[in-house]
N, C-alpha and C positions, 0 to 999 in steps of 0.2 A: 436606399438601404445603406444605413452604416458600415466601413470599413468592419471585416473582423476583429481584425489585432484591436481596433479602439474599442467596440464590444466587448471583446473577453478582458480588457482593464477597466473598464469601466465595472463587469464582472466581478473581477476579482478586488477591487476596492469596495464596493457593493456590500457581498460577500465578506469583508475582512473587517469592515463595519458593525456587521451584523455579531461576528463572533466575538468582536474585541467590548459588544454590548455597547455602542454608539447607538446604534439603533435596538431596539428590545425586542426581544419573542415576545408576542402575543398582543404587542401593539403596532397600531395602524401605520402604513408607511412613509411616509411623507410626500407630496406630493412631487410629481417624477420632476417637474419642471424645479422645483429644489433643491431634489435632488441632484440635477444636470448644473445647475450653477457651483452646489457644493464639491462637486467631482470634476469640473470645468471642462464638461463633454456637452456635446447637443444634446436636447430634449431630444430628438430619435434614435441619438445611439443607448440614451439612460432608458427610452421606453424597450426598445430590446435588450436590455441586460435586465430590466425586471418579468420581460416574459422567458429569457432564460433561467432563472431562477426559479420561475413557477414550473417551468416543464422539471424541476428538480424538489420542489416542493417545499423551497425554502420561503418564499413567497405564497400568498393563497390568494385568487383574486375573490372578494364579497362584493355579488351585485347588489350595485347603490348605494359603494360606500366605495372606502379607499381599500385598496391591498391592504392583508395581513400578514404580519411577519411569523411566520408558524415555527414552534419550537424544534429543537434539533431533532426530537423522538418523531417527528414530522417528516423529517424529509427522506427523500428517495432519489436521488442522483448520488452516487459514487463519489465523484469528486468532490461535491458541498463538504458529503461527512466525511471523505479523508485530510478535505482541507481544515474542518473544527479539530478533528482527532492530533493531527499536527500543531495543535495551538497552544499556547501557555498553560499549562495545570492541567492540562491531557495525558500528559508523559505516560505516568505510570500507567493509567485505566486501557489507555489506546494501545498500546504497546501487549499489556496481556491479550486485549479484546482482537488483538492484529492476531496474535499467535493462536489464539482458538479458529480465528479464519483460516490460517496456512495448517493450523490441525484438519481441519476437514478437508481442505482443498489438495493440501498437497502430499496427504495420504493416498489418495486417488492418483493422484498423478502418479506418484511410485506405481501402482498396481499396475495401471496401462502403461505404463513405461517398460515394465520388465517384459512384460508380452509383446511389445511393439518396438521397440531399441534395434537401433540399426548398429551397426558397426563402426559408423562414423560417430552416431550419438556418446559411444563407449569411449570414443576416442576423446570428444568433447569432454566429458567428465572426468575421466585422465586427467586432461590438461589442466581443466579447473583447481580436482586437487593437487596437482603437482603445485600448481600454483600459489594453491595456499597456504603449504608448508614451507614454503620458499618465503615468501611472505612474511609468514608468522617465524621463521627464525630470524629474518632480517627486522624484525619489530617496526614492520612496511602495514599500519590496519588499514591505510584508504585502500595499498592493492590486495589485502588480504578479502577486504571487505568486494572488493571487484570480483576477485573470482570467485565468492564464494556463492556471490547473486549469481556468476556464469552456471555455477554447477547446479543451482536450482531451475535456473531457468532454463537450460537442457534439459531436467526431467521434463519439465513443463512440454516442451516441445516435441519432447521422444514419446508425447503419450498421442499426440499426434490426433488434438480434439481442437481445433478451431476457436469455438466458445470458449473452451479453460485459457487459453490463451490470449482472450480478449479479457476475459472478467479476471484477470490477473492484474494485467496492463495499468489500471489504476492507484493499484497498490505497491506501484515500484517503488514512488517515491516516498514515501514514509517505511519501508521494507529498506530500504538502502540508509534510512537517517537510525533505525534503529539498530540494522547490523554494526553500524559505525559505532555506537553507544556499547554494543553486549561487546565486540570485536577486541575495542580497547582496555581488555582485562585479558592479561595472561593466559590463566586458566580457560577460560571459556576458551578461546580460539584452540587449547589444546583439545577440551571436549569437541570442537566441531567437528576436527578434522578427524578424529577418531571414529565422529557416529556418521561424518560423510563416507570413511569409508565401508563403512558397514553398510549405505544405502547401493554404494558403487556395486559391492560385489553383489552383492541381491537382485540388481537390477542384469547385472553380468549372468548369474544362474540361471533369470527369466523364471525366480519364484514371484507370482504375482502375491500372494496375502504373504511372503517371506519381506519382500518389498517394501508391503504397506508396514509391515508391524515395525520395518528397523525405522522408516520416516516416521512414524508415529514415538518411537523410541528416543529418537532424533529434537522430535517440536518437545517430549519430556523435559527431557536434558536440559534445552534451550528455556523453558519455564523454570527450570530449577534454577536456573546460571540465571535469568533475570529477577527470581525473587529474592536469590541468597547472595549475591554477588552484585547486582544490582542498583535495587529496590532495597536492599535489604538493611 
Protein backbone atom coordinates (compact mmCIF):
# COMPACT_ATOMS: atom_id res chain seq x y z
CA UNK A 1 0.00 0.00 0.00
CA UNK A 2 1.29 3.43 -0.81
CA UNK A 3 2.33 5.94 1.71
CA UNK A 4 -0.64 8.52 2.33
CA UNK A 5 0.95 11.81 2.14
CA UNK A 6 2.15 10.41 -1.67
CA UNK A 7 -1.50 9.37 -2.30
CA UNK A 8 -3.42 12.42 -1.49
CA UNK A 9 -0.54 14.40 -3.87
CA UNK A 10 -0.72 12.41 -6.28
CA UNK A 11 -4.73 13.23 -5.48
CA UNK A 12 -4.49 16.39 -5.46
CA UNK A 13 -2.34 16.91 -8.68
CA UNK A 14 -4.75 14.34 -10.20
CA UNK A 15 -7.56 16.48 -9.29
CA UNK A 16 -5.99 19.88 -10.22
CA UNK A 17 -5.54 18.45 -13.56
CA UNK A 18 -8.84 17.51 -14.05
CA UNK A 19 -10.08 21.14 -13.21
CA UNK A 20 -7.39 23.15 -14.82
CA UNK A 21 -9.00 20.89 -18.19
CA UNK A 22 -5.56 18.91 -18.81
CA UNK A 23 -7.50 16.26 -18.67
CA UNK A 24 -11.38 16.66 -19.85
CA UNK A 25 -14.90 15.64 -18.34
CA UNK A 26 -16.36 13.15 -20.29
CA UNK A 27 -13.38 11.74 -21.73
CA UNK A 28 -11.48 8.58 -21.06
CA UNK A 29 -8.65 8.51 -18.61
CA UNK A 30 -5.52 7.87 -19.59
CA UNK A 31 -3.98 4.98 -18.69
CA UNK A 32 -2.83 4.94 -14.92
CA UNK A 33 0.54 3.77 -15.79
CA UNK A 34 0.69 7.36 -17.72
CA UNK A 35 -0.43 8.72 -15.65
CA UNK A 36 2.20 7.67 -12.75
CA UNK A 37 5.18 8.47 -15.10
CA UNK A 38 3.40 12.02 -15.89
CA UNK A 39 2.96 12.68 -12.08
CA UNK A 40 6.31 10.81 -11.19
CA UNK A 41 4.57 8.45 -8.46
CA UNK A 42 4.35 4.63 -8.75
CA UNK A 43 1.78 2.85 -10.88
CA UNK A 44 0.25 1.95 -7.20
CA UNK A 45 0.19 5.00 -5.57
CA UNK A 46 -1.58 6.71 -9.07
CA UNK A 47 -3.92 3.24 -9.07
CA UNK A 48 -5.14 4.43 -5.58
CA UNK A 49 -5.49 8.17 -6.16
CA UNK A 50 -7.88 7.19 -9.08
CA UNK A 51 -9.91 4.76 -6.93
CA UNK A 52 -10.04 7.76 -4.48
CA UNK A 53 -11.42 9.88 -6.84
CA UNK A 54 -14.02 7.39 -7.94
CA UNK A 55 -15.17 6.84 -4.29
CA UNK A 56 -15.79 10.92 -5.02
CA UNK A 57 -17.11 10.57 -8.34
CA UNK A 58 -14.88 12.45 -9.96
CA UNK A 59 -13.72 9.39 -11.95
CA UNK A 60 -16.29 6.68 -13.19
CA UNK A 61 -14.99 3.28 -13.68
CA UNK A 62 -16.64 1.56 -17.43
CA UNK A 63 -16.35 -2.14 -17.49
CA UNK A 64 -14.06 -3.04 -20.55
CA UNK A 65 -12.96 0.17 -21.20
CA UNK A 66 -10.82 2.75 -19.47
CA UNK A 67 -12.10 5.21 -16.60
CA UNK A 68 -14.33 8.19 -17.24
CA UNK A 69 -13.67 11.34 -16.22
CA UNK A 70 -17.34 12.53 -15.18
CA UNK A 71 -18.27 15.96 -15.24
CA UNK A 72 -18.40 18.30 -12.10
CA UNK A 73 -22.52 18.15 -11.83
CA UNK A 74 -21.14 14.31 -11.34
CA UNK A 75 -19.51 14.39 -8.42
CA UNK A 76 -20.11 13.59 -4.84
CA UNK A 77 -17.23 13.95 -2.36
CA UNK A 78 -16.97 17.47 -0.68
CA UNK A 79 -13.70 18.06 -1.18
CA UNK A 80 -13.46 17.53 -5.18
CA UNK A 81 -16.30 20.27 -5.40
CA UNK A 82 -14.93 22.63 -2.96
CA UNK A 83 -11.60 22.24 -4.47
CA UNK A 84 -13.18 23.12 -8.33
CA UNK A 85 -15.41 25.88 -6.62
CA UNK A 86 -11.88 27.37 -5.31
CA UNK A 87 -10.52 27.47 -8.80
CA UNK A 88 -10.03 30.27 -11.49
CA UNK A 89 -13.47 31.76 -12.70
CA UNK A 90 -15.36 30.17 -9.79
CA UNK A 91 -15.12 33.39 -7.53
CA UNK A 92 -18.11 34.88 -8.03
CA UNK A 93 -20.76 31.65 -8.66
CA UNK A 94 -18.87 29.67 -5.56
CA UNK A 95 -18.90 32.33 -3.30
CA UNK A 96 -22.94 32.98 -3.63
CA UNK A 97 -23.57 29.12 -3.99
CA UNK A 98 -21.20 28.94 -0.44
CA UNK A 99 -23.51 31.42 1.08
CA UNK A 100 -26.87 29.73 0.17
CA UNK A 101 -25.13 26.73 2.03
CA UNK A 102 -24.27 28.61 5.36
CA UNK A 103 -28.00 30.12 4.69
CA UNK A 104 -29.36 26.73 5.39
CA UNK A 105 -26.88 25.47 7.66
CA UNK A 106 -26.26 27.88 9.83
CA UNK A 107 -29.73 29.12 10.30
CA UNK A 108 -30.11 26.02 12.13
CA UNK A 109 -27.24 26.23 13.94
CA UNK A 110 -28.55 29.57 15.55
CA UNK A 111 -31.75 27.82 16.62
CA UNK A 112 -30.09 24.91 18.48
CA UNK A 113 -27.51 27.14 19.73
CA UNK A 114 -30.03 29.40 21.58
CA UNK A 115 -31.62 26.27 23.32
CA UNK A 116 -28.34 24.64 24.08
CA UNK A 117 -25.49 27.50 24.76
CA UNK A 118 -23.66 26.97 27.76
CA UNK A 119 -22.26 29.84 29.60
CA UNK A 120 -18.86 29.18 28.42
CA UNK A 121 -20.24 29.18 24.80
CA UNK A 122 -21.57 33.02 25.50
CA UNK A 123 -18.27 33.68 26.80
CA UNK A 124 -16.78 32.39 23.42
CA UNK A 125 -18.72 34.62 21.19
CA UNK A 126 -17.92 37.69 23.52
CA UNK A 127 -14.46 37.15 22.83
CA UNK A 128 -14.91 36.45 19.15
CA UNK A 129 -16.75 39.87 18.87
CA UNK A 130 -14.65 41.72 20.98
CA UNK A 131 -12.31 40.70 18.83
CA UNK A 132 -13.43 41.83 15.96
CA UNK A 133 -13.93 45.25 16.62
CA UNK A 134 -10.56 45.39 17.84
CA UNK A 135 -9.63 44.31 14.66
CA UNK A 136 -11.60 46.21 12.40
CA UNK A 137 -10.55 49.44 14.04
CA UNK A 138 -7.00 48.52 13.95
CA UNK A 139 -7.57 47.87 9.95
CA UNK A 140 -6.17 44.07 11.25
CA UNK A 141 -8.67 41.71 8.23
CA UNK A 142 -6.54 38.51 8.56
CA UNK A 143 -7.35 38.88 12.64
CA UNK A 144 -10.67 40.33 12.01
CA UNK A 145 -11.31 37.57 9.50
CA UNK A 146 -10.02 34.99 12.49
CA UNK A 147 -12.37 35.89 14.85
CA UNK A 148 -15.07 36.30 13.01
CA UNK A 149 -14.65 32.31 11.66
CA UNK A 150 -14.31 31.82 15.97
CA UNK A 151 -17.65 33.34 16.50
CA UNK A 152 -19.29 31.23 13.71
CA UNK A 153 -17.84 28.37 14.75
CA UNK A 154 -19.03 28.59 18.29
CA UNK A 155 -22.38 28.71 17.11
CA UNK A 156 -21.71 25.64 15.30
CA UNK A 157 -20.67 23.97 18.27
CA UNK A 158 -22.99 25.49 21.01
CA UNK A 159 -25.76 23.60 18.84
CA UNK A 160 -24.04 20.68 20.04
CA UNK A 161 -24.87 18.10 16.72
CA UNK A 162 -21.76 16.01 15.94
CA UNK A 163 -22.74 15.78 12.18
CA UNK A 164 -23.19 19.78 11.59
CA UNK A 165 -19.99 19.88 12.79
CA UNK A 166 -18.46 17.41 10.62
CA UNK A 167 -20.34 18.57 7.29
CA UNK A 168 -18.97 22.02 8.18
CA UNK A 169 -15.42 20.97 8.45
CA UNK A 170 -14.90 20.88 4.63
CA UNK A 171 -16.06 24.17 4.00
CA UNK A 172 -13.45 26.06 6.24
CA UNK A 173 -11.33 26.62 3.76
CA UNK A 174 -12.95 28.29 1.09
CA UNK A 175 -15.20 30.14 4.11
CA UNK A 176 -11.94 31.67 5.40
CA UNK A 177 -10.64 32.71 1.53
CA UNK A 178 -13.98 34.37 1.12
CA UNK A 179 -14.26 36.14 4.62
CA UNK A 180 -10.74 37.53 3.73
CA UNK A 181 -12.22 38.99 0.26
CA UNK A 182 -15.83 40.55 1.74
CA UNK A 183 -13.53 41.46 5.17
CA UNK A 184 -11.35 43.85 3.29
CA UNK A 185 -13.96 46.49 2.69
CA UNK A 186 -14.71 48.99 5.27
CA UNK A 187 -18.15 48.78 5.33
CA UNK A 188 -18.84 45.25 5.30
CA UNK A 189 -16.76 44.52 8.41
CA UNK A 190 -18.99 47.30 9.96
CA UNK A 191 -22.17 45.46 8.91
CA UNK A 192 -20.80 42.20 10.37
CA UNK A 193 -20.15 43.23 13.48
CA UNK A 194 -23.31 44.92 13.83
CA UNK A 195 -25.58 41.67 12.65
CA UNK A 196 -23.01 39.37 14.82
CA UNK A 197 -24.17 41.27 17.39
CA UNK A 198 -27.64 40.89 16.94
CA UNK A 199 -27.05 36.89 16.44
CA UNK A 200 -25.02 37.13 20.09
CA UNK A 201 -27.86 38.54 21.88
CA UNK A 202 -30.49 36.27 20.44
CA UNK A 203 -28.66 33.42 21.18
CA UNK A 204 -28.01 35.01 24.92
CA UNK A 205 -32.15 35.38 25.20
CA UNK A 206 -32.39 31.49 24.05
CA UNK A 207 -35.10 32.80 21.40
CA UNK A 208 -34.60 29.69 19.14
CA UNK A 209 -36.70 31.11 15.77
CA UNK A 210 -35.46 34.87 17.20
CA UNK A 211 -32.01 33.18 16.51
CA UNK A 212 -32.48 31.81 13.39
CA UNK A 213 -34.33 34.86 11.72
CA UNK A 214 -31.19 37.54 13.07
CA UNK A 215 -28.50 34.58 11.31
CA UNK A 216 -30.68 34.52 8.51
CA UNK A 217 -30.71 38.43 8.49
CA UNK A 218 -27.03 38.19 8.91
CA UNK A 219 -26.26 35.64 5.49
CA UNK A 220 -28.78 38.73 3.83
CA UNK A 221 -26.68 41.34 4.65
CA UNK A 222 -23.63 39.44 3.77
CA UNK A 223 -25.36 38.70 0.08
CA UNK A 224 -25.86 42.21 -0.25
CA UNK A 225 -22.32 43.34 0.84
CA UNK A 226 -21.06 40.51 -1.73
CA UNK A 227 -23.29 41.65 -4.73
CA UNK A 228 -23.06 45.39 -4.14
CA UNK A 229 -19.77 45.85 -2.68
CA UNK A 230 -18.11 43.07 -4.16
CA UNK A 231 -19.22 41.57 -7.28
CA UNK A 232 -20.67 44.53 -8.05
Amino acid sequence: MPRPSRTHDAVDQLLDAIIDGALTAGEQLPPEGQLAVEFGVSRLTMREAVRLLQAQGVIVQVPGSRHRIAPVAEWTGMDAVVRHARSAGQRKQSSLELLEVRMMIETGAARLAAGRRTDEDLAVLEDALVRMSEHHEAGDVDGFVAADLDFHDAIIRAAENRILVAAIRPLTAMLEETRGETSAVHAIREHAIAEHRTVLEAIRAGGATEARDAMARHMQQTHEDLVGLVFG
